[in-house]
C-alpha positions in Angstrom: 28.6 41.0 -88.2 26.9 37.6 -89.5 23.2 37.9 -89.1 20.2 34.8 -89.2 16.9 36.0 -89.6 14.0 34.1 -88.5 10.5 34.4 -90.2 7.5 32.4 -88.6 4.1 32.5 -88.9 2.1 30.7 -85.6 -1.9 31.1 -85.3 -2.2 28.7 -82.0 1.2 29.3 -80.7 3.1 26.0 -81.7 5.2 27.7 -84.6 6.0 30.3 -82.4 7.2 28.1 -79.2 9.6 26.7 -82.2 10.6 29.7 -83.5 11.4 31.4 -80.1 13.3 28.0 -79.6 15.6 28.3 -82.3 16.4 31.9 -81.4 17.3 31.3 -78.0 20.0 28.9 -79.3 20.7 30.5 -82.6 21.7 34.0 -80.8 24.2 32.6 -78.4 26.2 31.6 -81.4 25.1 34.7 -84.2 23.1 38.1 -84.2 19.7 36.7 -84.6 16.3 38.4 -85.6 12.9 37.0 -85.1 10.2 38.3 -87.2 6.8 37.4 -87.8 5.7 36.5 -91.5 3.7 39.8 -91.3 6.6 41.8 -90.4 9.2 40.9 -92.2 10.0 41.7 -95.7 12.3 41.4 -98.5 14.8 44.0 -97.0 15.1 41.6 -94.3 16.0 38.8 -96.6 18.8 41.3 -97.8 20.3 41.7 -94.8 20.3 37.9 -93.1 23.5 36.1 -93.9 21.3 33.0 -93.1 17.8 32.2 -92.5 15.3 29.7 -91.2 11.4 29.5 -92.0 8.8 28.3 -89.4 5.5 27.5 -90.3 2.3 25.9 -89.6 1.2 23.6 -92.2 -2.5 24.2 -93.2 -4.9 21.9 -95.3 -2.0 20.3 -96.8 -0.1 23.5 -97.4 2.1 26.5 -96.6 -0.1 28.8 -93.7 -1.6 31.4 -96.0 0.5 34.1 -94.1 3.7 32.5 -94.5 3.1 32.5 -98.0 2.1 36.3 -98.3 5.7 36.5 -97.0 6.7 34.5 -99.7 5.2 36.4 -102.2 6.1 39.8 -101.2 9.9 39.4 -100.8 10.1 36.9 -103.9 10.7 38.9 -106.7 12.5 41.7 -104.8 15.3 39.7 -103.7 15.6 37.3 -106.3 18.9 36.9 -107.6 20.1 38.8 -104.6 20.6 36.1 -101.9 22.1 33.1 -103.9 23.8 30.9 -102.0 23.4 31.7 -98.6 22.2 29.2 -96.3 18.1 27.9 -95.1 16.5 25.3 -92.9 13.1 25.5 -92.6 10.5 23.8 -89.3 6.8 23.0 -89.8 4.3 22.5 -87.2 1.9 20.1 -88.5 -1.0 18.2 -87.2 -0.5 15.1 -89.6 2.9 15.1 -91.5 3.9 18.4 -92.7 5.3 17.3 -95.6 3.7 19.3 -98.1 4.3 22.4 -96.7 7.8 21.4 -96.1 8.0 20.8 -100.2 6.5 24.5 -101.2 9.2 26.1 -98.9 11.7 23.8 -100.2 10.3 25.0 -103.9 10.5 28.7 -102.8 13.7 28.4 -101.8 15.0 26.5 -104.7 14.0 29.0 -106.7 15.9 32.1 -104.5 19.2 29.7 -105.3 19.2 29.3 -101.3 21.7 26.2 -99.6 19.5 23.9 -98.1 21.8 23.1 -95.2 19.4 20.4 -93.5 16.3 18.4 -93.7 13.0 20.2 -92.5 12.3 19.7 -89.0 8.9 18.9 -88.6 7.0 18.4 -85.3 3.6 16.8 -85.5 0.9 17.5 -82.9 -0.9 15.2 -84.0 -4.1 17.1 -83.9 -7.3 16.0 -85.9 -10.3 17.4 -84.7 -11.5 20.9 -85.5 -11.2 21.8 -82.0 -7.5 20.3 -81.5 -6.4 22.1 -84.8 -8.1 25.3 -83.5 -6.6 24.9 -80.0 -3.7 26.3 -78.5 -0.4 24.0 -78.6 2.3 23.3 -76.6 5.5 21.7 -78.0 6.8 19.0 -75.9 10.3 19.9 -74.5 11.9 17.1 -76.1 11.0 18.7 -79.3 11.7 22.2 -78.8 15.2 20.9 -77.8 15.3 19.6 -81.6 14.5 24.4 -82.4 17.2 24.7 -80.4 19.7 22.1 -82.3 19.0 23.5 -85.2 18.9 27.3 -84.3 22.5 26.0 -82.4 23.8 24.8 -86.1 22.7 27.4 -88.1 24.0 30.0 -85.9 27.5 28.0 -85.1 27.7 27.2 -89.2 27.4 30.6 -90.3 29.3 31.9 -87.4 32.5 29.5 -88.2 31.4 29.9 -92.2 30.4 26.7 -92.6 27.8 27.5 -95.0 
């Protein structure tokens, strides 16, 4: 059975509201998993057909415990999951793009098939008190998780990827 694991990271809830997003489209399509960056691991990796990464970006970079994840599974499944499909979202209070380059890099360098641009939804928050606050993703943007969770599940479903 074709699996899509997702691995997210979320320390005021807007990662997570994407991730869950994505999931609840993703798994009408594919057997889906949703772990937290802290959970999941390199065996994980090994048993996703597919995957997406969900992050927040922070000070211009990948969330510090996204990128534990990163580093734990690296090595262990390198050479092991070539090929198989990614798309990655970033919650970001400015543009995201940075952290949207390190996963890209990451991935790159696991051989993975970038099957779409990052989707990246901006808050928009600035102050130390909007970063540090709870979010709430618009509906119009968690509709975007959901399109993507919809095509990666449907693509590796069909075999697309």
């Amino acid at each position: 059975m074709v699996q899509l694991l997702i691995v997210y990271h979320s320390k005021t809830g807007g990662s997570r509201q994407m991730a869950e997003a994505a999931c609840s489209a993703a798994c009408e399509e594919v057997t889906t998993v949703l772990k937290t960056a802290q959970e999941a691991g390199p065996e994980d990796l090994l048993g996703a057909d597919g995957y997406i990464f969900c992050a927040p970006e922070n000070l211009a970079a990948i969330a510090g415990v996204m990128k534990d994840f990163y580093d734990r599974s690296y090595y262990p499944a390198l050479g092991r999951i070539e090929g198989r499909p990614y798309a990655q979202m970033v919650c970001a209070g400015s543009d995201g793009e940075s952290a949207a380059r390190q996963t890209a890099r990451i991935a790159q360098g696991w051989r993975l098939k970038d099957v779409q641009p990052p989707l990246i939804i901006c808050t928009h928050a600035q102050t130390p008190d909007e970063i540090l606050a709870e979010k709430t993703i618009p509906e119009e943007q968690l509709a975007l998780c959901r399109d993507l969770g919809a095509a990666m599940g449907a693509g590796l479903s069909i075999g697309a990827f």
